[in-house]
C-alpha positions, 0 to 999 in steps of 0.5 A: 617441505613447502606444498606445490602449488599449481596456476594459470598465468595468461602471456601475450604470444608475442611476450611469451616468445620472448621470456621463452627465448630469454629463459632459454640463454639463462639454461632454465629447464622449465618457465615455473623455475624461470617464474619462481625466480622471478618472483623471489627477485621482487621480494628481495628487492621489495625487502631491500627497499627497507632500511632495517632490512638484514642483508648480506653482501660485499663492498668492493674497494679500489685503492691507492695503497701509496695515498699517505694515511689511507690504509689507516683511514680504511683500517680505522674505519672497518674496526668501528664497523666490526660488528658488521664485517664478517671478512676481507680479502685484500689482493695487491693488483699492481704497484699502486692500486689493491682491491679489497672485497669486505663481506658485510652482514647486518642492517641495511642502513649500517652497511650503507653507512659503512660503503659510504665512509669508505668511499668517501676517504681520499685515494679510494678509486672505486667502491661499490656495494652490493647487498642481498636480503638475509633469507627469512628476514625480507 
């Protein structure tokens, strides 16, 4: 269990009334839980600016399904991938389109390689990554 450990942190009035008030609409009980989180948000985006940075994630897919050859192209691509994907969830949103959501866990840099592909391919209408640093590693 980690030890506690207690320190001044000096706030302009005016700043002060303002994280109080933020951290009031986010339900936080205490500054020190609002603090903490704070600081552990800058290290994960310190750890993510790295390219062999493990990190945990989705990528999430917007496609024509009817676009000849793209479930294919989509298929070809995950299984070079596999060692990344840990899951899919493939949902049908009308006649045309499906939006599929790929659980991803490996290094940065592969992921990214991975979401890129993917959104590259012809009748992909929306991809977007996002990525979170595997605890104990950032």
């Amino acid at each position: 269990m980690s030890t506690l450990v207690r320190f001044g942190v000096s706030f302009t009035k005016e700043l002060l009334e303002k994280f109080d008030g933020l951290i009031r609409t986010q339900n936080y009980h205490t500054r020190s839980k609002a603090i903490e989180d704070l600081v552990r948000q800058s290290l994960a985006d310190n750890a993510l600016s790295q390219e062999s940075t493990g990190v945990f994630g989705s990528i999430d897919v917007v496609y024509d399904h009817h676009r000849r050859e793209l479930l294919n192209k989509l298929t070809d691509i995950q299984h070079n991938f596999q060692e990344l994907i840990l899951s899919t969830q493939h949902i049908h949103l009308d006649h045309h389109n499906c939006f599929e959501i790929i659980i991803v866990k490996g290094e940065k840099r592969a992921v990214e390689k991975l979401a890129y592909m993917i959104k590259g391919a012809k009748g992909v209408t929306h991809c977007s990554l996002r990525l979170v640093a595997v605890p104990g590693r950032e």
